[in-house]
C-alpha positions in Angstrom: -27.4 0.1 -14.1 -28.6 3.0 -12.7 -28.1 6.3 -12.5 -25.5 7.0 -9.0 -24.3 10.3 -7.6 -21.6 11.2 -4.9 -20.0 13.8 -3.5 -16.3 13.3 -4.5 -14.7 15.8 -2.4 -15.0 15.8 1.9 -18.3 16.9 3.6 -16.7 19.5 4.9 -16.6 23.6 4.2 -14.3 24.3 1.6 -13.6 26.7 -1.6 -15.1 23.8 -3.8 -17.2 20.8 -3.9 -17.3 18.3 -6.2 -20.4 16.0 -7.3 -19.8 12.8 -9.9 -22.6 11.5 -11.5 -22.7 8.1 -13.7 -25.2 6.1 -15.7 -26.8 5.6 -18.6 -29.3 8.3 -19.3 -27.1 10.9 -17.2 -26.2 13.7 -19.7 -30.0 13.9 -20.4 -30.9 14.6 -17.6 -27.6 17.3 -17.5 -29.6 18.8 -20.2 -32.6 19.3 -18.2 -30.4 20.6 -14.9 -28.5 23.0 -16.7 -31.4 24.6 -19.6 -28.0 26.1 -21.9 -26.3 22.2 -23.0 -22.2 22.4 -22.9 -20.2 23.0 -26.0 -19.1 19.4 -26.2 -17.9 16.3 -23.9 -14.7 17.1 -22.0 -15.2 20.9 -22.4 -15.4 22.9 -19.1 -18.6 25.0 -19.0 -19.7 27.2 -16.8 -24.1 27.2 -15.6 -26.0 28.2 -13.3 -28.2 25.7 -11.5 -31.7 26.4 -10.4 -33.9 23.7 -7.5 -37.1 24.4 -6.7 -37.5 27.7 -9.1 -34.2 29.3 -7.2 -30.6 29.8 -8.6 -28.7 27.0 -6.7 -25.1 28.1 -7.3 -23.6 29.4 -10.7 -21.1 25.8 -11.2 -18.6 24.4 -13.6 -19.4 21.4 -15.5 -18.1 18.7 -17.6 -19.3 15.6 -19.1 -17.5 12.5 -20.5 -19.5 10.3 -23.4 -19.1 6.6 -22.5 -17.3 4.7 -23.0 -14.5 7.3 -22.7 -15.4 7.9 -19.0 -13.2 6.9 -16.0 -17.2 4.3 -15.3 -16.8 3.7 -19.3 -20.7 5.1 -18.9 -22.1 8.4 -19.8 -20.7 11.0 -16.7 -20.8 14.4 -15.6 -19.5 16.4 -12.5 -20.4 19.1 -11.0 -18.0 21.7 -9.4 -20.0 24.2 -6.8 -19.1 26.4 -3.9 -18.2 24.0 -0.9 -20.7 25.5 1.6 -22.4 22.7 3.8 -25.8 24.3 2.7 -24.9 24.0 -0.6 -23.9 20.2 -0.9 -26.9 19.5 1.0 -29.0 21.0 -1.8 -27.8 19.0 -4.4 -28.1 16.0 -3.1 -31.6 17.0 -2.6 -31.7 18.2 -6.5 -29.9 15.0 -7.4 -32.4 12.8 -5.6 -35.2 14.8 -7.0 -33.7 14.1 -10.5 -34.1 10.5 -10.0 -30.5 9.5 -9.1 -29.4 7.1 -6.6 -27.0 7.7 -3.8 -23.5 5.7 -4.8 -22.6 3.2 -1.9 -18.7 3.2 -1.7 -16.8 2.6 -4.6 -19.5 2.6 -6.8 -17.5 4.4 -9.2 -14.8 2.1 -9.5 -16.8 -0.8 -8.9 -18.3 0.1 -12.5 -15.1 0.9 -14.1 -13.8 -2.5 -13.7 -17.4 -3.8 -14.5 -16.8 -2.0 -17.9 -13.2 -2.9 -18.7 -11.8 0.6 -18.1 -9.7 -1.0 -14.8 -8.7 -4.3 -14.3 -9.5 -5.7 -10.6 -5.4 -5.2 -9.1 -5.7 -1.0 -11.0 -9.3 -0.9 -8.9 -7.7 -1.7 -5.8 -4.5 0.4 -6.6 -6.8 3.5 -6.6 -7.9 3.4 -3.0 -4.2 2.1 -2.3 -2.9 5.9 -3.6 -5.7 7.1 -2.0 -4.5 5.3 1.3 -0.9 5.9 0.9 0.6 8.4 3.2 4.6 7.9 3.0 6.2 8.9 -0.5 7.3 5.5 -1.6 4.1 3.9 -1.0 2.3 6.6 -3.5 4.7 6.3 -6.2 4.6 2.1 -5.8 0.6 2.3 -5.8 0.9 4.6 -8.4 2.6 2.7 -10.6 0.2 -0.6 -10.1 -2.6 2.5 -11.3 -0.8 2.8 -14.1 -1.5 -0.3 -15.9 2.2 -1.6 -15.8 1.7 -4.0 -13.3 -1.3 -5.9 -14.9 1.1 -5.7 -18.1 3.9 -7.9 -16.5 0.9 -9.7 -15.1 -0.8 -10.7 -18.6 2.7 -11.1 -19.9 3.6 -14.0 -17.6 0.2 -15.7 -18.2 0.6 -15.4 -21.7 4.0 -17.0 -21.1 2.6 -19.8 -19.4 0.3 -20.3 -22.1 2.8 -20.8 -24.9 4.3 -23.5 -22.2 0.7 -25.3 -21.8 0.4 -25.2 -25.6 3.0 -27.3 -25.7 2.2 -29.7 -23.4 -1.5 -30.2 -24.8 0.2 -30.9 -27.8 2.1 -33.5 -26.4 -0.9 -35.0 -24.7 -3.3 -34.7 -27.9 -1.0 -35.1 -30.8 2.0 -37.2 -30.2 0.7 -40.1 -32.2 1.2 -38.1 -35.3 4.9 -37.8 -35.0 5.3 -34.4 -33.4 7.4 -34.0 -30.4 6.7 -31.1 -27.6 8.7 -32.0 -24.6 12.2 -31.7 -25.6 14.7 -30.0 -23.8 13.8 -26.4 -25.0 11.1 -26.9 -23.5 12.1 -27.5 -19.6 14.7 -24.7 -19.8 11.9 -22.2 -21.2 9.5 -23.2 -18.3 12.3 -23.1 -15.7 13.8 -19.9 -17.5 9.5 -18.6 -16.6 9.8 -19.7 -12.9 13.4 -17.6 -11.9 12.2 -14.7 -13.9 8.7 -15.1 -11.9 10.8 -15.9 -8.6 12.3 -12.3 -9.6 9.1 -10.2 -10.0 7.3 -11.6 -7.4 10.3 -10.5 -5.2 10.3 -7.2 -5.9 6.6 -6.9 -5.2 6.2 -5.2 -1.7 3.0 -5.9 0.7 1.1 -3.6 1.5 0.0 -5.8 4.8 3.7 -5.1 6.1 3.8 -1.4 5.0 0.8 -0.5 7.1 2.6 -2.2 10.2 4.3 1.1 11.7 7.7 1.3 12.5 8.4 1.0 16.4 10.8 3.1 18.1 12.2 1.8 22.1 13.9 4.4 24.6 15.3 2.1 27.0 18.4 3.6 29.1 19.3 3.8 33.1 17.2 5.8 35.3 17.5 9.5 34.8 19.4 9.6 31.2 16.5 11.5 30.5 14.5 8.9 28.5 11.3 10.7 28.8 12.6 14.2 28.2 13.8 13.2 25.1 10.6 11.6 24.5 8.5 14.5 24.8 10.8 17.1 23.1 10.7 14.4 20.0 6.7 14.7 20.3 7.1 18.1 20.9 4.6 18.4 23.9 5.2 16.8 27.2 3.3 13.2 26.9 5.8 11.8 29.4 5.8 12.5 33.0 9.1 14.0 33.9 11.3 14.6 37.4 14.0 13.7 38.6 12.7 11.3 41.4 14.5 7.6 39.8 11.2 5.8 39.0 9.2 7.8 37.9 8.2 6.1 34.5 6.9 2.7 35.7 5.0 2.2 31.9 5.3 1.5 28.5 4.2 4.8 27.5 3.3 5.0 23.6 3.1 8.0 21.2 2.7 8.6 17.7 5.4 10.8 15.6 4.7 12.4 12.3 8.4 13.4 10.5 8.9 14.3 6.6 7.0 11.4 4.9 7.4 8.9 8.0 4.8 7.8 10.6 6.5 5.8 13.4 5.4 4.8 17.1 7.6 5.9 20.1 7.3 4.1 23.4 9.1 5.7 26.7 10.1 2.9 29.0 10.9 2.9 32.5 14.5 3.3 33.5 16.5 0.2 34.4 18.2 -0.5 37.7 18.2 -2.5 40.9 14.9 -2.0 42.9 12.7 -3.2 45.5 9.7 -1.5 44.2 7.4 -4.3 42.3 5.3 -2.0 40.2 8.2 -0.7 39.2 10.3 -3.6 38.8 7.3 -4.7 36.5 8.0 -1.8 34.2 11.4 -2.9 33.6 10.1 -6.2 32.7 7.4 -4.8 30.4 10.7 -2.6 28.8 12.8 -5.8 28.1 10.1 -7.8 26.3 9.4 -4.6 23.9 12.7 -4.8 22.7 11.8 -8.2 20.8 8.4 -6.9 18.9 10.3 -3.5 18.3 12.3 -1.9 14.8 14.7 0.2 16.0 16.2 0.7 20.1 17.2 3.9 21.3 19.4 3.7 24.1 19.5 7.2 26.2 22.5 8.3 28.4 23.9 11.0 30.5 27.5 10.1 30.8 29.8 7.4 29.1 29.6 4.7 31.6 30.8 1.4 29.6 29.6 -1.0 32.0 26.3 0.5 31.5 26.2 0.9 27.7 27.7 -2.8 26.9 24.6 -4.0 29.3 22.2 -2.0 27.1 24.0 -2.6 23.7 23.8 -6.7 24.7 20.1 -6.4 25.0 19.7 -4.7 21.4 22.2 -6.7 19.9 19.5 -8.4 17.0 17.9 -4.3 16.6 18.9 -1.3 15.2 20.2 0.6 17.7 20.7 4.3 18.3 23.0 5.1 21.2 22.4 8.8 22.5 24.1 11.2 25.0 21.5 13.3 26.6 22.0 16.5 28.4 25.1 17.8 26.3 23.7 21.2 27.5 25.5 20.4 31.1 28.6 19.3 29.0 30.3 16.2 27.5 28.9 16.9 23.5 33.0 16.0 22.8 32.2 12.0 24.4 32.6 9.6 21.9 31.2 6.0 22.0 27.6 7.5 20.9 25.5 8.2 17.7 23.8 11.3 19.1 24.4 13.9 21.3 21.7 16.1 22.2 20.3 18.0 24.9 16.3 17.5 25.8 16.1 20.7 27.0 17.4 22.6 24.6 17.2 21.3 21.4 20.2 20.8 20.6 21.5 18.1 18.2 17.1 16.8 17.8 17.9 17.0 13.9 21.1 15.2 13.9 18.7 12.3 16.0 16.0 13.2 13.6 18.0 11.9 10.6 19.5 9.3 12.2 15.8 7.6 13.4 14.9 7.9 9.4 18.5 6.3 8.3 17.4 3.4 10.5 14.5 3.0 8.8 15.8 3.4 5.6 17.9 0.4 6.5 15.2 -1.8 8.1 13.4 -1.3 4.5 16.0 -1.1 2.0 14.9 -3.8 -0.3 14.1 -2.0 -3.5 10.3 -2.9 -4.5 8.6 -2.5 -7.9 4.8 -2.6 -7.0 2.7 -2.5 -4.1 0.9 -5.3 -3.6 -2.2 -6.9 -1.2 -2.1 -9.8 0.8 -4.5 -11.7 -1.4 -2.2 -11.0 -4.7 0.9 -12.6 -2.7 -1.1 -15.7 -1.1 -1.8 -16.2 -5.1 1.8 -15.4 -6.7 2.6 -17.8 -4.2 0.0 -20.9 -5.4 1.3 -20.5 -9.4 4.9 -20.6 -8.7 4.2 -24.0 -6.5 1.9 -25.1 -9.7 4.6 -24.1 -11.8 7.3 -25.8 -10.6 5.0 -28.7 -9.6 4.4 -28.8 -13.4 8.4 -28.8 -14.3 9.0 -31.8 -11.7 6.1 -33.6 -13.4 7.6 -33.1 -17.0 11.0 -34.1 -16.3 10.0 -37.4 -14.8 7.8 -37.7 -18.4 5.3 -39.0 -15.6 1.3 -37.4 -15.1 1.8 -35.3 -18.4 -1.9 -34.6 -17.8 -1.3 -33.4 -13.9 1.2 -31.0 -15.0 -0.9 -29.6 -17.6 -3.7 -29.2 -14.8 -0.7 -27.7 -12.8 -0.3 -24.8 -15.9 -3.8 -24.4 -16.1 -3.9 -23.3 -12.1 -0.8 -21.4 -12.8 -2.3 -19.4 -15.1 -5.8 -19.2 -13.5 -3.8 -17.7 -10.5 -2.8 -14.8 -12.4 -6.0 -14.2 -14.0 -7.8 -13.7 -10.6 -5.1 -11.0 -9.7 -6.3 -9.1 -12.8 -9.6 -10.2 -12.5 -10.4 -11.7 -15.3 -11.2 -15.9 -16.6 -9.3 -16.3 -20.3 -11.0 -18.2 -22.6 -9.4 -21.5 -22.8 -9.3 -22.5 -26.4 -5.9 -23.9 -26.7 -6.6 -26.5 -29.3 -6.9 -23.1 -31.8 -3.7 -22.0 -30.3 -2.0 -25.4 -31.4 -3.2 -25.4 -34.6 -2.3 -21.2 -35.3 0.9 -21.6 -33.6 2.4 -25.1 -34.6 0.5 -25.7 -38.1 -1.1 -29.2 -37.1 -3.9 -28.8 -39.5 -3.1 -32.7 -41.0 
């Protein structure tokens, strides 16, 4: 392969920039770039850098001896000043050099290439990279760590001792061994509920980049929108006191500790002759079904009013709040929240009530953080692995449910990336001694 380059920080000013270069032939040409060679591989040096007979920048450098690189091929980067002017220049050096320009995820393209990564830690990189919420950066993390492929090989290897078995059966019954006895069904089905178990605690990334949906609904004049905009903290919602006045679903985005969530301000509920309007309280009840969490916004404690609004949230999560406590009433009970969208008052009560609710909409605890392709494939080996189990016990199609093992386990080697060599005839003979 050849020799790539890549700027590994943003093109954008900054105290630093960061240049990674990888291929065979690399440090050589280090060599040549730098005139004074480092002390040794992983030592951080520090060189000045001349193009076109001119000092470049004075940078650090440090280079990694394949294969203990993160490409598993010679590498060196290149830390510089992070003026634009600058980067520009050694891309220009770079090019003159000889190296080619990386096309995304070059870098980790070739790590995987060269065993360093298998294919589910290659994807886990850009999913910590990705990850903005805290849980989803210690789950990714933890599939970057290696631990998920582990459990992954682990469970192939386990169908493997079960296929053994079964090849046995089918190759070498007529010399008086015998595979399929009972030991054998409660291992395999012992496999499946302790597969059932870790693919459950695997959480999709698919439904983590879904963001949470948060509904003000209430009666006209609660004060929906005021609350709206002192959540945003900037007035995205027009506000007065004419009944009516928000006719639309009117969506924002909110950014709170590690939570991103979408708000919508509806338009307030009540009898009216005004179709546009009208349509905005139809547009208001249908969100409620495609939405997480319902906040239902009041000025007084009217239960008439509230049982109507708690009815239509009755399958959500819903927050019932008591606007304009600044007027009076922060003693009324019957609510969740009081607050006051003019002052303040109460927001950080609300605040850690909206992130309770959606600690409770995802309060399942999850293990790894996983894509949509490594579910639909979990998914196809535990179908093959209990179609093989309903094949055995029937002592019927002894060669379909060894096909149904061998898809089992060929599942779980495409989630690591990686075809196992298939010699189980030398397995039987290490593992059960049928050297006759």
């Amino acid at each position: 392969m050849s020799i790539v380059f890549a700027l590994a920080t943003p093109a954008a000013k900054s105290a630093i920039c960061i240049f990674r270069v990888s291929g065979e032939g690399c440090l050589k040409s280090l060599n040549e770039l730098i005139e004074k060679p480092l002390d040794g591989h992983r030592v951080f040096g520090v060189r000045p850098i001349y193009f076109k007979k001119r000092l470049l920048d004075t940078v650090g450098v440090i280079s990694f001896k394949g294969p203990e690189s993160y490409t598993g091929e010679d590498s060196f980067e290149v830390y510089a000043h992070g003026g634009l002017g600058v980067m520009s220049l050694f891309v220009d050096l770079f090019k003159s050099a000889g190296f080619d320009e990386a096309p995304p995820g070059e870098f980790t393209k070739r790590a995987f290439l060269n065993g360093k990564l298998s294919l589910n830690e290659a994807e886990a990189v850009v999913d910590v990279i990705d990850s903005s919420a805290e849980e989803d950066v210690f789950l990714s993390s933890q599939s970057l760590s290696g631990e998920f492929s582990k459990a992954v090989v682990g469970f192939a290897e386990d169908i493997d001792f079960i296929r053994v078995r079964v090849e046995g059966e089918i190759d070498f019954s007529d010399e008086g061994e015998d595979f399929l006895d009972g030991s054998l069904f409660n291992d395999l089905d012992n496999l499946i509920s302790r597969f059932d178990l870790f693919v459950g605690g695997c959480l999709n990334k698919k439904n983590r980049l879904v963001k949470n949906k948060v509904l003000f609904v209430g009666p006209v004049n609660s004060g929906k929108s005021s609350v709206f905009n002192r959540l945003l903290g900037f007035e995205r919602a027009l506000v007065s006191n004419i009944p009516g006045t928000t006719r639309d679903l009117i969506e924002s985005e909110v950014f709170y500790n590690d939570l991103s969530f979408s708000i919508f301000d509806s338009a307030g509920l009540r009898e009216t002759d005004d179709l546009i309007e009208a349509k905005g309280m139809a547009l208001a009840v249908d969100e409620i079904g495609s939405v997480d969490v319902v906040v239902g916004v009041f000025e007084k404690n009217d239960p008439v009013v509230m049982a109507q609004f708690s009815e239509m949230a009755k399958n959500k999560i819903y927050i019932r709040v008591l606007n304009k406590i600044d007027l009076g009433g922060s003693g009324v009970t019957g609510f969740d929240c009081c607050l006051s969208a003019k002052t303040g008052e109460g927001f950080d009560f609300f605040k850690a009530a909206l992130i309770d609710a959606f600690a409770a909409e995802d309060s399942h605890s999850s293990t790894y953080l996983v894509r949509e392709r490594h579910i639909s494939l979990f998914g196809e080996s535990v179908l093959s692995l209990k179609g093989a189990l309903g094949r055995l016990k029937k002592a019927e199609a002894i060669e379909l449910a060894a096909e149904d093992l061998k898809i089992a386990r060929s599942c779980l080697d495409e989630i690591v990336g990686f075809k196992s060599s298939d010699d189980l005839l030398g397995d039987i003979f290490s593992t059960f001694c049928i050297g006759k």
